[in-house]
C-alpha positions as CSV (number, residue, x, y, z in Angstrom):
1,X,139.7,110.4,150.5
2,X,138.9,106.5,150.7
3,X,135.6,107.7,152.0
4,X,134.5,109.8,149.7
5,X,135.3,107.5,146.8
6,X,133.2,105.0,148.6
7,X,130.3,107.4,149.1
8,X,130.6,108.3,145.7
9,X,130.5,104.9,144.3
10,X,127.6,103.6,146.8
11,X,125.6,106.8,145.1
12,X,126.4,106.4,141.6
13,X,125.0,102.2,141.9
14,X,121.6,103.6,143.9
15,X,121.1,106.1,140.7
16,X,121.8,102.9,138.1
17,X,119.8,101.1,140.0
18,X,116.4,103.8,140.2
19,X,117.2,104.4,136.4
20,X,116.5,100.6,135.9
21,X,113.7,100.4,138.0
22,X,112.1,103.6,136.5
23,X,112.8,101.5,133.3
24,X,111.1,98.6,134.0
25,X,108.4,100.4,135.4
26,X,107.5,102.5,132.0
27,X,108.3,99.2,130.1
28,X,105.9,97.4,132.1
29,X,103.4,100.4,132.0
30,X,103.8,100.5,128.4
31,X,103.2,97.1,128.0
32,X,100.2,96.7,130.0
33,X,98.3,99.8,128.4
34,X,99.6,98.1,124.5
35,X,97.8,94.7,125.7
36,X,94.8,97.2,127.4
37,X,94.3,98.5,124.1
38,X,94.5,95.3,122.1
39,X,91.6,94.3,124.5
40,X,89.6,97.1,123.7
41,X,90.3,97.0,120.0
42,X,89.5,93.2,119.7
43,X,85.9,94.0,121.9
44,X,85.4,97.6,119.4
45,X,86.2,95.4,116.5
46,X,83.8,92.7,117.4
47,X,80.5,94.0,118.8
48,X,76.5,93.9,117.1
49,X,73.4,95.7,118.5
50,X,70.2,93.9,119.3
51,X,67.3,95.7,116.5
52,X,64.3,92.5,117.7
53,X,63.9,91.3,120.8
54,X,61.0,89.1,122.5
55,X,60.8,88.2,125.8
56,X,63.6,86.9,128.6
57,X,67.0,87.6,126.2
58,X,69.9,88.5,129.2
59,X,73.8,88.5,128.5
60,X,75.5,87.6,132.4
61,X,73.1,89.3,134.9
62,X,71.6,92.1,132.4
63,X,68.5,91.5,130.8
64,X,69.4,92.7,126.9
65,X,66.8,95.6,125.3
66,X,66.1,97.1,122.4
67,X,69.0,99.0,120.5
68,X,71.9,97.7,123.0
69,X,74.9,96.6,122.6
70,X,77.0,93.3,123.4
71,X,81.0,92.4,122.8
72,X,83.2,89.5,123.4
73,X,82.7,89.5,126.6
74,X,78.9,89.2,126.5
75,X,77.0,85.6,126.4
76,X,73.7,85.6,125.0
77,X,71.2,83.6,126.3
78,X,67.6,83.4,125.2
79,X,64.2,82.1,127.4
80,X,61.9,79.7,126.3
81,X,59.6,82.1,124.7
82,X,62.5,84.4,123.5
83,X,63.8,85.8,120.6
84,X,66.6,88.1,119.5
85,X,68.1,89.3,116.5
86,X,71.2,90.7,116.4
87,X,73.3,92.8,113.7
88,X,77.3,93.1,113.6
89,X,78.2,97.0,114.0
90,X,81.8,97.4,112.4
91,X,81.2,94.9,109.2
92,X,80.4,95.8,105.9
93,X,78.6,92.3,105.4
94,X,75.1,93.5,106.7
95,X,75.3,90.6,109.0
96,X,72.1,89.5,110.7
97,X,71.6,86.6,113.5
98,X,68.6,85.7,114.9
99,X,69.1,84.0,118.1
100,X,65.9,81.7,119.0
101,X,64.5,80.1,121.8
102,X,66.5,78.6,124.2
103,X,69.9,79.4,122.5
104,X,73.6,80.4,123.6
105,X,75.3,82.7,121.8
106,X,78.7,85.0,121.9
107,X,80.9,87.0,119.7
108,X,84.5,85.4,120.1
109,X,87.6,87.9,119.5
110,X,89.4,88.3,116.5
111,X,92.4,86.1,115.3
112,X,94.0,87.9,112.6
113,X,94.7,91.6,113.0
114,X,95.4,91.6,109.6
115,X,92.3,91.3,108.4
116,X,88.4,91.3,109.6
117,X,87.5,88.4,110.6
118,X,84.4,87.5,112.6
119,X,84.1,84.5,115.0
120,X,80.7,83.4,116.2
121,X,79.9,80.9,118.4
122,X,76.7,78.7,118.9
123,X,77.2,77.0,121.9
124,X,73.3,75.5,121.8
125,X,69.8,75.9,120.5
126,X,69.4,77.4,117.0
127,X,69.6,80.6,115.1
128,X,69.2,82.0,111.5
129,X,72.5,83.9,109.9
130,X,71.9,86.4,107.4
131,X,74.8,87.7,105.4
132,X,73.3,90.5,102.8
133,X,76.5,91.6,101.4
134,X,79.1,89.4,100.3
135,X,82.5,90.2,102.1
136,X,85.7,91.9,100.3
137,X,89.2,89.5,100.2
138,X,90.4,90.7,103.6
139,X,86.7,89.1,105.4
140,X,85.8,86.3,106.8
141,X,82.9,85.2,109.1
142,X,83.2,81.9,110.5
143,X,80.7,80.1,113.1
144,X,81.4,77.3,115.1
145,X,79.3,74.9,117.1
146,X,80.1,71.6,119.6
147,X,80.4,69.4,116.5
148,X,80.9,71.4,113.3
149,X,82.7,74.5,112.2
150,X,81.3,76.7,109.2
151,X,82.8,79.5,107.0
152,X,80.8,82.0,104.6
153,X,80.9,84.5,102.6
154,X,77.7,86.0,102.0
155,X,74.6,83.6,102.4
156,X,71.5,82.5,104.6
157,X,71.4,79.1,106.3
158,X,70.4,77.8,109.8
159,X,72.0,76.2,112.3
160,X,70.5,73.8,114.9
161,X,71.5,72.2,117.9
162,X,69.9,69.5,119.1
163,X,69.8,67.9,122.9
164,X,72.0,65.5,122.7
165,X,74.5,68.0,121.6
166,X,74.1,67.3,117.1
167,X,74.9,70.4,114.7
168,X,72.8,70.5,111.4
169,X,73.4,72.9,109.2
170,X,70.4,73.9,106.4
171,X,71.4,76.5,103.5
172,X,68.8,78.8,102.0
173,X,71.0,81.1,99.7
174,X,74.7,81.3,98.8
175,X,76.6,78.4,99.8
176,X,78.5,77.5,103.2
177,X,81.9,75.7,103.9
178,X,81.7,73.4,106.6
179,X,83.6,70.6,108.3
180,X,84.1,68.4,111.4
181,X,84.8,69.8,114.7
182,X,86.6,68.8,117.9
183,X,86.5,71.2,120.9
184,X,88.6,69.2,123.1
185,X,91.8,70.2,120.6
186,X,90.7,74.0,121.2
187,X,92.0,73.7,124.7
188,X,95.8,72.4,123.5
189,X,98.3,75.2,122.9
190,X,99.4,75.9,119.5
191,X,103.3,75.1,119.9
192,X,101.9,71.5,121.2
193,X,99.4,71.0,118.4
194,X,102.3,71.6,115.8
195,X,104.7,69.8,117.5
196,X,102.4,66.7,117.9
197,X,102.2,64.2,114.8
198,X,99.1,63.1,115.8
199,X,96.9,66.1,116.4
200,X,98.5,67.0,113.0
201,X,97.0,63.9,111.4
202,X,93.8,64.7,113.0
203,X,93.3,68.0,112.3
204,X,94.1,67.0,108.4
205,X,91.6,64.3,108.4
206,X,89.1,67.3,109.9
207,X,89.6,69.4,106.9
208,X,89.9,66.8,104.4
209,X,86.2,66.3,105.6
210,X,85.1,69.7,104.5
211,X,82.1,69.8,102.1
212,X,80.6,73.1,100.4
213,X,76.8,73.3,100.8
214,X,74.8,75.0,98.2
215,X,71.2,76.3,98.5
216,X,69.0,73.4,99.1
217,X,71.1,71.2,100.7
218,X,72.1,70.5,104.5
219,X,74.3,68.2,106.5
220,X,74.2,67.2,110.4
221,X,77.0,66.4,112.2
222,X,76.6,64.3,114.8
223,X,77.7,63.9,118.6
224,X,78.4,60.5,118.4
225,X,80.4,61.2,115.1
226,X,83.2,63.6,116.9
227,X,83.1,61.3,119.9
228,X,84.1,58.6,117.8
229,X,87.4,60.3,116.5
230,X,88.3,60.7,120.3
231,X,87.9,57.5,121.3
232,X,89.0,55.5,118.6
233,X,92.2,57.2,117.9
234,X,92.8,57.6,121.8
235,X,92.8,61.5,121.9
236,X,90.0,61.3,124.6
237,X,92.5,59.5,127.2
238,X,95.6,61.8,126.2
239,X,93.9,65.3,126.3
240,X,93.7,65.5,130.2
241,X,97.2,63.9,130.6
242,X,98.4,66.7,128.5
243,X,96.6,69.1,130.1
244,X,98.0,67.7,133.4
245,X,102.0,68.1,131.8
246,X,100.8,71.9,130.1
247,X,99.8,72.8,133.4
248,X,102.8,72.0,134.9
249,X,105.0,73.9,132.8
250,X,105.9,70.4,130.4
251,X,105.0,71.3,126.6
252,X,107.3,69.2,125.2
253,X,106.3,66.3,127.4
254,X,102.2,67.1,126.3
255,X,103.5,66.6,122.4
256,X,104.9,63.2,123.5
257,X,102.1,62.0,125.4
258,X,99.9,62.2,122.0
259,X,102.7,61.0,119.8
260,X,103.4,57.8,122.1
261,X,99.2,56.5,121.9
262,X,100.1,53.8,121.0
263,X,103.4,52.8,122.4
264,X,105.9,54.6,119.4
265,X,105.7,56.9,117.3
266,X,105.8,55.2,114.2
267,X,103.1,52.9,116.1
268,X,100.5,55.6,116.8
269,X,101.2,57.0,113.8
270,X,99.7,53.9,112.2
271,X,96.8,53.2,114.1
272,X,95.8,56.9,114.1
273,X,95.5,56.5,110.1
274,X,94.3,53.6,110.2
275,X,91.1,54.6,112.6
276,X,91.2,57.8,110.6
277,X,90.9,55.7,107.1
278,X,87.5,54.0,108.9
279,X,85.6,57.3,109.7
280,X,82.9,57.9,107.4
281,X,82.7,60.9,105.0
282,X,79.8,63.4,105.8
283,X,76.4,62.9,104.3
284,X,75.4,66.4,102.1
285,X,71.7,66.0,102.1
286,X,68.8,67.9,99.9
287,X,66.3,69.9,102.2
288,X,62.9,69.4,101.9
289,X,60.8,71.8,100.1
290,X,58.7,72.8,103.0
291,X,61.2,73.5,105.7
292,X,63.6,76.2,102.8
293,X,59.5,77.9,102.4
294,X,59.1,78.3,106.2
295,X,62.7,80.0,106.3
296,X,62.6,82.1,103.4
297,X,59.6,83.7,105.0
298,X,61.9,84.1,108.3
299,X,65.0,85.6,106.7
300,X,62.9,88.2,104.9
301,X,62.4,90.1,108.8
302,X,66.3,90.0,108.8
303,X,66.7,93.4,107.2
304,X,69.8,94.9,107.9
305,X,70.8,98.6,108.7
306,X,73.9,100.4,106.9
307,X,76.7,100.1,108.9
308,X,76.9,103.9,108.9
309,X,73.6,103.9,110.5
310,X,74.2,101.5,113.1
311,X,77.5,103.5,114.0
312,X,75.6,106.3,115.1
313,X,74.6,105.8,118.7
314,X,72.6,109.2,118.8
315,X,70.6,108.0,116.3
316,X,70.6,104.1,116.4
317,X,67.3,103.8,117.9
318,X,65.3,105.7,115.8
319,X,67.1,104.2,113.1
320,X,66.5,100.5,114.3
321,X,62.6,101.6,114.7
322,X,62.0,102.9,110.9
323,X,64.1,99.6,109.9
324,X,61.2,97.6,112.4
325,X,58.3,99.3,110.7
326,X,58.9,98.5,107.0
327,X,58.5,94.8,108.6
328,X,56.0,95.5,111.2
329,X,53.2,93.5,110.4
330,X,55.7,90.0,110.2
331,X,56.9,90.7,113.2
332,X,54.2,91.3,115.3
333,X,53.0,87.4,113.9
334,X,56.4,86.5,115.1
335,X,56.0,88.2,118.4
336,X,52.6,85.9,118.4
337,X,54.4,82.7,117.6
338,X,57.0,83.0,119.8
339,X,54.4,84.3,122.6
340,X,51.5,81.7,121.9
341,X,48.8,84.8,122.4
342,X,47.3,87.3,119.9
343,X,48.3,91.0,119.5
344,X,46.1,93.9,120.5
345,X,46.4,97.5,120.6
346,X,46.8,99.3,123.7
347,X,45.2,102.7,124.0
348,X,46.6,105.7,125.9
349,X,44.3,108.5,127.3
350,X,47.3,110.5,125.6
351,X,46.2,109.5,122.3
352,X,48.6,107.0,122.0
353,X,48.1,103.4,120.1
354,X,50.2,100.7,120.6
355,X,50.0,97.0,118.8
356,X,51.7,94.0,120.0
357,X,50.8,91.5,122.6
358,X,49.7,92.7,126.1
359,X,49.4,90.9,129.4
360,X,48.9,92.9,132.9
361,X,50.7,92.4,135.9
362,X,49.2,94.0,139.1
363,X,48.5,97.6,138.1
364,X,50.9,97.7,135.3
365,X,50.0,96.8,131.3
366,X,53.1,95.0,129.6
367,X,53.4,95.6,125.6
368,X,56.0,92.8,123.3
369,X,56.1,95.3,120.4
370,X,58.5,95.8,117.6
371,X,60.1,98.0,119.7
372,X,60.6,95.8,122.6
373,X,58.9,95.6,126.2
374,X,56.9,98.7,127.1
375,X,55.2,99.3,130.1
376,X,52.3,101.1,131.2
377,X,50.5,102.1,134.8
378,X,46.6,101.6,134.9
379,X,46.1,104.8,135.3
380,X,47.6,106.0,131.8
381,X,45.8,103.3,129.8
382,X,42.3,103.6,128.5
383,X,41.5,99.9,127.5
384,X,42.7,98.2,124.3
385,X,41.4,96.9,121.2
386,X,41.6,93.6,119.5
């Protein structure tokens, strides 16, 4: 009888303990496919098709083409003699970015599921942004670069990156919020960036340095003018000493280690105000008449596609191409900037005419159109025309 209660027991604890397993299995299984399909929302929500493209544009290892697409996980990257535009898929705004030569680009994921919010990044080089429509309460578009971060709500401005790493910022229509920006803070946690009285400080001083551009006017925001807030109020030496106690499993200890700069708190607290006090405001200059004439002939290519148009993969292409004729003629002379060589027209012994610029390679006739990169054997081609 002992025996059997044993037996009974020792089976009733292996069937608790499967149940919990089983348990934590779908728990775990649910959880993984909730954060697999947060992923894929965050990269549906935040994707925009390439309608222009000249020359070497490639995102990783694939070289980008007409009428595809590129997500959060994409980095643009543009040749010397390149050029891409790009338009956001799922907003309303009519969003267009023109990415130009020698630039680095990418679509960063949403931050407030609440609402649609886009986050570009320019990492270098320069591009146009185009914003036809202006955005509804619940939409923001926000672009950030090494040295400056700018929000918008329906406007046309530029934004250049220089070699040594400076972000000016021109406006052509609408206006543009902007401020200061600090990288290095991006890579400390939240809880340790509200916990720390210092990165607090900072972070105010940041925003307390935000100016509104109008048409007309532009700003630049310097390398040397971030690097200065590092280094004078010590954030440059405590950053990889925090990282050092975050990796280790130490928030708390990463929080302290900005808060205790300057010996105490009360101490850093000072001289962080005080270094903050010395920082000049930023200089909101007017542009000069030529450069807004050369860029209001530049954002009138950036036509963008209804939204409802661009949704429609079956039809995207075709759509892209009647957008790319009603503007053929400027963006063949683009093609012919950006190339350094004249357009042509290439003729088929099908019948077939096509103008842009054409160089050969071996047996094989190259064509930059509107369209993109076509190519053509010798044998199909029967001469061109100038």
């Amino acid at each position: 009888m002992k025996k059997t209660k044993i037996s009974t027991i020792f089976i009733l604890s292996m069937q608790i303990l499967l149940f919990t397993w089983s348990c934590n299995k779908d728990s775990n299984a649910i959880e993984s496919d909730t954060s697999s399909h947060n992923q894929q929302e965050a990269i549906k929500q935040n994707t925009a098709v390439v309608i222009f493209v000249v020359g070497d544009v490639r995102t990783q290892d694939r070289k980008l083409a007409f009428g595809e697409t590129i997500t959060i996980t994409d980095v643009v990257k543009t040749g010397k003699k390149s050029l891409c535009d790009l338009q956001l898929i799922e907003s309303n705004s009519g969003t267009v970015i023109r990415l130009k030569p020698e630039t680095e680009f990418k679509i960063d994921p949403s931050t407030n599921p609440s609402q649609t919010d886009v986050n570009l990044t320019l990492k270098s080089g320069s591009s146009l942004f185009k914003i036809s429509n202006k955005l509804s309460k619940n939409e923001s578009i926000r672009v950030t670069t090494p040295t400056m971060v700018a929000g918008v709500r329906g406007t046309s401005f530029s934004i250049d990156i220089s070699k040594k790493g400076d972000s000016s910022i021109q406006v052509v229509e609408g206006s543009v919020v902007t401020r200061p920006n600090i990288p290095e803070l991006e890579s400390i946690p939240d809880d340790v960036r509200i916990n720390s009285q210092t990165i607090q400080m900072i972070e105010a001083s940041l925003e307390k340095n935000e100016v509104t551009l109008e048409a007309g006017q532009k700003i630049n925001i310097s390398k040397n003018y971030t690097d200065r807030i590092l280094n004078d109020t010590g954030l440059k030496e405590a950053i990889p000493r925090a990282l050092d106690s975050i990796q280790k499993g130490d928030s708390g200890s990463a929080s302290q280690i900005f808060d205790s700069i300057s010996g105490t708190k009360e101490a850093t607290a000072s001289k962080v105000e005080a270094k903050i006090a010395l920082i000049p405001s930023i200089k909101v200059e007017k542009s000069k008449d030529k450069d807004l004439s050369a860029q209001y002939k530049e954002f009138e290519e950036l036509i963008a596609l209804e939204k409802a148009k661009l949704e429609n993969e079956s039809t995207r292409k075709t759509e892209i191409t009647a957008r790319s004729k009603k503007k053929e003629e400027a963006l063949i002379k683009r093609i012919e900037q950006i190339t350094g060589k004249s357009s042509e027209t290439l003729v088929l012994k099908n019948g077939s005419r096509i103008q842009g610029v054409i160089y050969q390679e071996g047996e094989t006739y190259h064509v930059l159109s509107t369209e993109g990169k076509q190519s053509f054997q010798e044998s199909e081609v029967e001469g061109t025309e100038f």
